[in-house]
Structure formats: structure tokens, C-alpha cells
C-alpha positions in Angstrom: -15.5 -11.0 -9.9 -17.8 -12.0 -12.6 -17.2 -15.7 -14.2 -16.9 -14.5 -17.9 -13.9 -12.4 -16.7 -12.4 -15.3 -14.7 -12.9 -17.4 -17.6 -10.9 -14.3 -20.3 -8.1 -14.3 -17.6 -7.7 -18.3 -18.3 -7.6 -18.1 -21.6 -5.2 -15.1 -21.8 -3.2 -17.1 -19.5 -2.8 -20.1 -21.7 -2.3 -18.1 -25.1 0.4 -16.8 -23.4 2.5 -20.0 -23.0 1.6 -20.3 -26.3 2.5 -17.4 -28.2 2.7 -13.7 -28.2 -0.2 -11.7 -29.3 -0.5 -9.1 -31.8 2.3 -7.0 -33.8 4.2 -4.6 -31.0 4.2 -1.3 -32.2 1.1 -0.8 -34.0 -1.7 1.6 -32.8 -3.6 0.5 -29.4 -7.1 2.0 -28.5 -7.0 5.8 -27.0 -3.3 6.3 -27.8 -0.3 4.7 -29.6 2.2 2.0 -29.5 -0.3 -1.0 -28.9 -2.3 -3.8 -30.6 -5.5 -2.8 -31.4 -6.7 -6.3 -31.7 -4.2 -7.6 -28.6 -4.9 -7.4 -24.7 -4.0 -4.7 -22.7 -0.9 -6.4 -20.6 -0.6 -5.1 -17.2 2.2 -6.9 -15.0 1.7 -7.4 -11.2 5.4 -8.0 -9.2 4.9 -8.1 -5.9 5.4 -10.4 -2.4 3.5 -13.6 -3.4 6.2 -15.4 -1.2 8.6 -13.8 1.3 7.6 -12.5 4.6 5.0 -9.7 3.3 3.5 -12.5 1.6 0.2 -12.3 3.4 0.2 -8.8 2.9 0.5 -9.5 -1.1 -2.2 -11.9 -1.2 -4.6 -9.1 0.1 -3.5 -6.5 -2.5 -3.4 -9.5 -5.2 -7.3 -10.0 -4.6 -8.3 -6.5 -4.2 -6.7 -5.7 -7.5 -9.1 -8.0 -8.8 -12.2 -6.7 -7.6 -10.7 -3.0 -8.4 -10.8 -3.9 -11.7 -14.1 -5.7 -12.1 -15.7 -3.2 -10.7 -13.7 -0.5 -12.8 -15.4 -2.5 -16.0 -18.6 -2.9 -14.7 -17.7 -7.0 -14.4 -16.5 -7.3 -17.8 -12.4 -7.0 -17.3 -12.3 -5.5 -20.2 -11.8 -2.3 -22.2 -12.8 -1.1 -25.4 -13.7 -4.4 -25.6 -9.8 -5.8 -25.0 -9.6 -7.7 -22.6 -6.9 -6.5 -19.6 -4.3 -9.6 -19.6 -2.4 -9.7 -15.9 1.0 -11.8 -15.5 2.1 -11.8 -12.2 6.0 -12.1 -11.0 6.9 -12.9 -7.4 9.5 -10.7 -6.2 9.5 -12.2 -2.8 10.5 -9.1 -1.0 13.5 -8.6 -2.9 14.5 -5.7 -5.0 16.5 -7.7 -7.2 14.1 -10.0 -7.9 11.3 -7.3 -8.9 14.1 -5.4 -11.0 14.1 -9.0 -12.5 10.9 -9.6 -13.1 9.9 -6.0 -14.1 12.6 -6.1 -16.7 11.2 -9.4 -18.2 7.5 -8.0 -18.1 8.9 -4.4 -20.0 10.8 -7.2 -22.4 7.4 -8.5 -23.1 5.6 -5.1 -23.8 4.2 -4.6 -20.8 3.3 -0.9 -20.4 2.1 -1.2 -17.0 3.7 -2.2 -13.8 1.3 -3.1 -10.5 2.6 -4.1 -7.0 5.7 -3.8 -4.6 4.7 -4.6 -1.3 7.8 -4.0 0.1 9.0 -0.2 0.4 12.8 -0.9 -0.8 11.2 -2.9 -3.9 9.0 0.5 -5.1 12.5 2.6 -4.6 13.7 0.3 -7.0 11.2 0.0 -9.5 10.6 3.2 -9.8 13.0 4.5 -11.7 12.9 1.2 -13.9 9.8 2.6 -15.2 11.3 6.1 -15.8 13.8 5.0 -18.2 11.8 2.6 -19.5 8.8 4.7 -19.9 6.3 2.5 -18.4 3.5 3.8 -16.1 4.4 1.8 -12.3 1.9 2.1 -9.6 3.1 0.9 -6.4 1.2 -0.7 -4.0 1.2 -0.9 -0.1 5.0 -0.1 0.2 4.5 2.9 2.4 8.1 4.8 1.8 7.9 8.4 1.1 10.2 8.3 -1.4 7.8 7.0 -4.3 5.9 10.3 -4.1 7.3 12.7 -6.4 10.4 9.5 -8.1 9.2 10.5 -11.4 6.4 11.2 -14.0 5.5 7.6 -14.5 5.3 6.5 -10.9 2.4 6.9 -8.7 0.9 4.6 -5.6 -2.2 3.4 -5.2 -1.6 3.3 -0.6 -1.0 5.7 1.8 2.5 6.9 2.2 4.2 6.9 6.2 4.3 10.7 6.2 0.3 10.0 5.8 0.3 7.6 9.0 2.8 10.0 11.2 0.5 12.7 10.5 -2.6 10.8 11.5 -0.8 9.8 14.7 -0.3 13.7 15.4 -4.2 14.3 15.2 -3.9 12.1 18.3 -1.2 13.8 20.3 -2.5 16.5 21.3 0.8 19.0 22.2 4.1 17.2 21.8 6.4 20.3 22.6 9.3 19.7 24.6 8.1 15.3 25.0 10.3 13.0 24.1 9.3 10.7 21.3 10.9 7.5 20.5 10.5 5.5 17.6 10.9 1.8 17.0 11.2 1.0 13.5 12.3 -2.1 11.6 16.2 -1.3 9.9 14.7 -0.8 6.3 13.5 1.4 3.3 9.9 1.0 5.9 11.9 1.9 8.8 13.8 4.8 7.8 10.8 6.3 5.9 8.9 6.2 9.5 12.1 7.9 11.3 12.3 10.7 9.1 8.3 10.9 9.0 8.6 11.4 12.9 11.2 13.5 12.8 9.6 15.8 10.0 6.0 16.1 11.5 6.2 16.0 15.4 10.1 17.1 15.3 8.5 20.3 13.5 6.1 20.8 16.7 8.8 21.4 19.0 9.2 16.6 20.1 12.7 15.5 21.0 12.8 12.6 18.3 15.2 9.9 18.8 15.3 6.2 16.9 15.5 2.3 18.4 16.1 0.3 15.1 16.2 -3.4 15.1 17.0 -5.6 12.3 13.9 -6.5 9.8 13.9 -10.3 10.7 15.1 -9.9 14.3 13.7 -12.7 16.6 14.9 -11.8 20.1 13.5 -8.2 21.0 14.7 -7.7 24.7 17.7 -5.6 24.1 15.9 -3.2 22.1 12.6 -3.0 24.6 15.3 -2.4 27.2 16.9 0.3 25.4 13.2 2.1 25.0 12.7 2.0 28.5 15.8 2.5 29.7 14.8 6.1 27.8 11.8 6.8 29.7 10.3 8.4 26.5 6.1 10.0 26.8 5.7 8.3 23.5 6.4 5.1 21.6 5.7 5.1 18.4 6.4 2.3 16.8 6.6 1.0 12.9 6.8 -2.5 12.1 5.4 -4.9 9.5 6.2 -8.7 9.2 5.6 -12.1 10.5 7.8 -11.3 13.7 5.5 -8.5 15.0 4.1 -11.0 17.4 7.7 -11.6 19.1 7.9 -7.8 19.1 4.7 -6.8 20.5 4.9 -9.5 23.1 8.5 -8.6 24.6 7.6 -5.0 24.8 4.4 -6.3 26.8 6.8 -8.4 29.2 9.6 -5.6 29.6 6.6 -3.3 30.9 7.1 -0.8 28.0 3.0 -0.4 28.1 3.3 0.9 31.5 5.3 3.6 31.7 5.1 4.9 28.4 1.9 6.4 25.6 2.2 3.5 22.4 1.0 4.2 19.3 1.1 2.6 16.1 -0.4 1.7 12.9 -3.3 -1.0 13.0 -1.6 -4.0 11.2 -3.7 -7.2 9.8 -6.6 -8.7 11.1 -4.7 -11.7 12.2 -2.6 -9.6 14.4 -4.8 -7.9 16.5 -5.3 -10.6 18.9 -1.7 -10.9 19.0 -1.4 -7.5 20.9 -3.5 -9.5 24.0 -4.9 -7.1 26.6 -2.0 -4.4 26.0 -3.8 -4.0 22.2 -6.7 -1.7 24.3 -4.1 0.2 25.7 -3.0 1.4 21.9 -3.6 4.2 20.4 -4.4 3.1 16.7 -3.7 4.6 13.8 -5.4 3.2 10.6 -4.7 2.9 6.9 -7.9 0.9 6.6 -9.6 -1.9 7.9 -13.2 -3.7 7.6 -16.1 -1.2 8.4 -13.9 1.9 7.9 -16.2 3.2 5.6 -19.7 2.9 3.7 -19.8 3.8 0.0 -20.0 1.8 -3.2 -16.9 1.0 -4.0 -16.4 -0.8 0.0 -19.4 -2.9 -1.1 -18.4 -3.7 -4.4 -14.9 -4.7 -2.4 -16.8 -6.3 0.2 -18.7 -8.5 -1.6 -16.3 -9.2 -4.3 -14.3 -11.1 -1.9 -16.7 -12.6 -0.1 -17.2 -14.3 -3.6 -13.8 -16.2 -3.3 -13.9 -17.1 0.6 -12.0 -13.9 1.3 -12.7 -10.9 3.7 -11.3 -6.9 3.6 -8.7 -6.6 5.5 -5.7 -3.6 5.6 -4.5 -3.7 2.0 -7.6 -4.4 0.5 -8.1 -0.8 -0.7 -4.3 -0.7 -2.2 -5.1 -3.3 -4.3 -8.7 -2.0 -5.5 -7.4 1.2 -6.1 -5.1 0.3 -8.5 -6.9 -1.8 -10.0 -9.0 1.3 -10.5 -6.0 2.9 -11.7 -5.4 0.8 -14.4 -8.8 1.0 -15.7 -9.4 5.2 -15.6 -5.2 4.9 -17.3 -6.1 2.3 -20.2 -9.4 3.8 -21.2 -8.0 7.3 -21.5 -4.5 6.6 -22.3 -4.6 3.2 -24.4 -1.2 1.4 -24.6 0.4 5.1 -24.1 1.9 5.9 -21.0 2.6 9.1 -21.6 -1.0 9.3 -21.8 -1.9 7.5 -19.2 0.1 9.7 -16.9 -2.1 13.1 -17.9 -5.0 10.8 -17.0 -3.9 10.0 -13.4 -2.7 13.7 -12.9 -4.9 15.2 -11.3 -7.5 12.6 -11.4 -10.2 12.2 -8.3 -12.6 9.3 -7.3 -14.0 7.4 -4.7 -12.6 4.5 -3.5 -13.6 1.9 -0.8 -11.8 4.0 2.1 -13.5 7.1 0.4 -12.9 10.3 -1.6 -9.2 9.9 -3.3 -7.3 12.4 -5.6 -4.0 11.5 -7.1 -1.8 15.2 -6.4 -0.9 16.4 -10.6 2.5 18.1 -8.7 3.8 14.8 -7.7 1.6 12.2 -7.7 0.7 11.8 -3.7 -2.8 10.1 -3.6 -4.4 12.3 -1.1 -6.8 10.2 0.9 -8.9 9.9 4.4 -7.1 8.4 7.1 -8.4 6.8 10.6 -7.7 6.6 14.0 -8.8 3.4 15.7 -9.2 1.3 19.3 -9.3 -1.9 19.8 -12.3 -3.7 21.8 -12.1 -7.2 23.2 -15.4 -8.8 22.7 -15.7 -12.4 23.5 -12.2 -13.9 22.9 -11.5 -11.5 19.9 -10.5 -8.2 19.8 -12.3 -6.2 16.8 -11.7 -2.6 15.6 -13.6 0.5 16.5 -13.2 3.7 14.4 -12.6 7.0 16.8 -12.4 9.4 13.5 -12.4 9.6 9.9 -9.3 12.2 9.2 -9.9 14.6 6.5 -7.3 14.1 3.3 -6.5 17.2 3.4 -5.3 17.5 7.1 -2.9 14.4 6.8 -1.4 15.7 2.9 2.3 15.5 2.8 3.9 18.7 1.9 4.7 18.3 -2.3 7.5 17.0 -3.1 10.6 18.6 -4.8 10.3 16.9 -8.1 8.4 14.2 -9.9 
């Protein structure tokens, strides 16, 4: 991020406590209903506490970079600059419904974030009738695709990751297929996902759902094997995957039965041990999945603040890009910034993106991944880049 914008940021960030900026209402640049003198307000609510928090502070840093690299350094637009006020929402719903609301109170016309699926299910239709452009972040639930015309997601959605994990099936006719999955928006987005892609191929699907901050795992590794099934697929995200991983190590789950599941953090993968090479990875993104600008730009951006790319790197970048491509062809009007996402393709660090006009999917590569113990850490290898177009969800009923 260049200095001059870190320096705008302050300042914007001060005039705030202040006092507001500018006369609501009058005409903003490239549309209506802004300040044509006044910052263009975007407002970030998402986990900066909570237990996605670590997954927050990746998108929260990306977004930066995104958007310096959207404005060639300058964080600015037609020579405004883009003013960011962040709310934590901790993982709660009501707290981002909260904090959303305050940020729409303050003219906010856009709305970044939600980490947590059951926070963008909420949001979402916040920014419908309050005709505010949203883009969600990592939260992965299907449902966001297709809410409504203002929402759109700068991450992959599950249906994207289940369909990724069929490229490495092979024929699942008549296998039984188990999923464990946290008892959430996340987890039941991943159930039906199963159910809708390798159910459709002819898979017995059944569910295992634990509680979202479980701590002892053993009754529900018990229950998997006690099923015998020829795949585990498993969906989880928090700071208890370790207890989760490890139990179903211990209980002898890796033995008997084909894992697979999404590659989560970088901090995780030793937490796997030597099971994590028996995996089958699937993989939203991770550091080296691809090699085009925008990855260096990423790259190198956080490497400028001590940081490194890691899963949610490319959520946030994206939308930072969002923002940018929505402000400078739709102003401080939504409306307009909607036609200028419809549609709308370009490269980002993971590759060649295209937000669907229909509904709003963001059609993207995905990857399939093994892990590798070299020395005493274990580091990610990509098996294949899969194609956008072989992992696209079907469109969705209505936007």
C-alpha cells in the first residue's frame, strides 16, 4: 500500500470523529446521490474478533491491497479519496445488522465483509431495502448468490468447493458419502452442496453435524465410523479444527475411510500431522496457486506490512477491486454500481473472474491440492487448476 494512501486513510479517519463531510444528497461523481467534494464511504463489518477472527484479518489486509492496486496506489477516485470505517461484528448476525445499520445511518452506500456465512444471510437483505450495494466476503453459504440485486460476493461459494471435490472422485454411484459439517449457516450450506452435486451422481449422502464450538469430538468420529462410509467429506472452519482433526486421527477414521476437505489456513496445515498427506485437498486459494499480476501486486503488498497470502487473501483483494470498478462507474449510485458488476470480468490474484449478470455468482478457478511434509512443515502442492466453468453453480432462481 502506498504511504500517501496510508496517510489519506488517517486523516479521513480523524475528520470523522470530527464531523461529517459534505451535504448528503447532492450529486457524487459518475452517478447521483453523493458529495462531489466528500469521500467515497465504504463500510467494512466483518469478524475482527470472534472465532473467524483470524480469518477477518486476512480479508481486512487484502482489501487493502485490492484497492491500491485498483487505483494504481492512489486510494482514490476521481480524485476522492475512498474513506473505510470498519465495524466488528464478531461473528454475530446481530451485531453486523447493528453495525450495518449505523454505517447505512451514516450514508454509507457500500457494505464490505461478513466472514461468517449466517452474518451475509443477514446482511443481505439489509442492503436490499436499504438500497446499498453489499459484497460479502469469505462467508461461503450458497444462499448469498442470487439474495438480491444489490448483493454480490467477492469468495467462492460451498457449491464451488463440493464441485471441486467431485473433479476428484472419480465415480461416486452407489458409495456412501458422509459429511461432517459444523451445525451452522457454513454447515448446512456444505450438506445441501453434497447432497445436490454427488447426490445427483447417483452417492448415498448422509450428515454427522456437531455443534460450531464443540470441544470434545469422539462421539461424532465414532458415529462416522460406526458408518463405514467410502468418503468423508468434511466442512469445518474455526479455532477448534485442531481438536477435530486430531480425534478423527485417534478414532482411526483415516484408515478405513477416503477424507477430503477444503485446505483451511496456513497455520493449520501442520495441525493435520502425518494424516494431512493422506487428504485429498480441495482449495479455494493458497500461496503459489497462481502467477499473474494481480498475485504479485497481492504478494508484495503484504509483504510491505509483515504479512503473507494466505486462504482469504484473494476475498479480500477482490473486493477491494469491486469497490473500485463499482465507484468509478457507478459514483455514490448503487443502482449504478450494480450494472457495473453485472456482468463484469477481470483478473484477480487466483486468476480469471466474472461476476454471473443472472445472479451475481463470481465464477472463478478453483484447485485441488496435497500436502507435502518437508522438513518439519508441511507445505501445499497444487495437483490442478479447475476451470470456472466446470465448478459454476447452476443460476439461481432469483436475484
Amino acid at each position: 500500500m502506498s504511504m500517501s494512501w496510508k496517510l489519506a486513510l488517517a486523516s479521513v479517519a480523524v475528520s470523522l470523529s470530527v464531523t461529517a463531510c459534505g451535504a448528503p444528497g447532492s450529486p457524487g461523481s459518475g452517478g447521483d446521490g453523493g458529495d462531489a467534494d466528500g469521500p467515497h464511504k465504504v463500510g467494512l463489518v466483518y469478524s475482527k474478533s470472534g472465532p473467524l477472527a483470524t480469518y477477518g484479518a486476512q480479508y481486512r489486509a487484502a482489501f487493502d491491497a485490492g484497492i491500491d492496486y485498483a487505483t494504481d496506489g492512489t486510494g482514490e477516485v476521481d480524485g476522492q479519496p475512498i474513506e473505510i470505517t470498519e465495524k466488528d461484528d464478531a461473528g454475530d448476525p446481530a451485531k453486523a445488522v447493528s453495525g450495518a445499520t449505523d454505517l447505512i445511518g451514516q450514508d454509507t452506500k457500500i457494505i464490505a465483509g461478513s466472514t461468517a456465512s449466517g452474518v451475509a444471510l443477514q446482511v443481505a437483505p439489509l442492503a436490499e431495502d436499504n438500497k446499498v450495494l453489499f459484497i460479502s466476503g469469505p462467508a461461503a453459504v450458497d444462499g448469498v448468490t442470487g439474495a438480491n440485486d444489490y448483493t454480490f460476493r467477492s469468495g467462492r461459494q460451498t457449491y464451488q468447493d463440493v464441485a471441486t471435490a467431485g473433479t476428484m472422485l472419480g465415480d461416486v454411484k452407489g458409495k456412501k458419502v458422509t459429511v461432517l459439517a459444523q451445525d451452522s449457516a457454513f454447515g448446512t450450506a456444505n450438506i445441501d452442496a453434497v447432497k445436490s452435486v454427488l447426490g445427483a451422481q447417483g452417492a448415498k449422502v448422509t450428515a454427522v453435524e456437531a455443534p460450531a464450538g464443540a470441544k470434545d469430538f469422539t462421539p461424532f468420529a465414532t458415529k462416522i465410523k460406526a458408518g463405514s462410509p467410502d468418503l468423508l467429506f468434511v466442512a469445518w472452519a474455526g479455532d477448534n479444527a485442531t481438536a477435530m482433526w486430531s480425534t478423527l486421527s485417534q478414532q482411526g477414521v483415516f484408515d478405513e475411510t477416503k477424507v477430503v476437505t477444503g485446505l483451511d489456513i496456513k497455520a493449520t496445515h501442520a495441525l493435520f500431522g502425518e494424516a494431512g498427506t493422506k487428504i485429498d485437498f480441495l482449495s479455494h486459494f493458497f500461496a503459489g496457486a497462481a502467477d499473474n499480476e494481480a498475485y504479485t501486486a497481492l504478494e508484495e503488498s503484504l509483504a510491505k506490512d509483515g504479512e503473507e497470502v494466505d486462504l482469504f487473501s484473494t476475498d479480500g483483494f477482490v473486493a477491494g477491486q469491486m469497490v473500485v470498478q463499482a465507484i468509478k462507474e457507478g459514483g455514490n449510485d448503487p443502482d449504478k454500481m450494480v450494472k457495473a458488476l453485472e456482468g463484469w470480468s477481470f483478473e484477480g490474484p487466483k486468476g480469471p473472474m466474472e461476476i454471473r449478470a443472472e445472479d451475481h455468482a463470481l465464477l472463478q478457478p478453483m484447485f485441488t491440492v496435497s500436502l507435502e511434509k518437508k522438513g518439519k512443515n508441511f507445505v501445499p502442492v497444487l495437483g490442478k487448476t479447475i476451470d470456472a466453468a466446470d465448478v459454476a453453480p447452476p443460476v439461481a432462481g432469483s436475484k
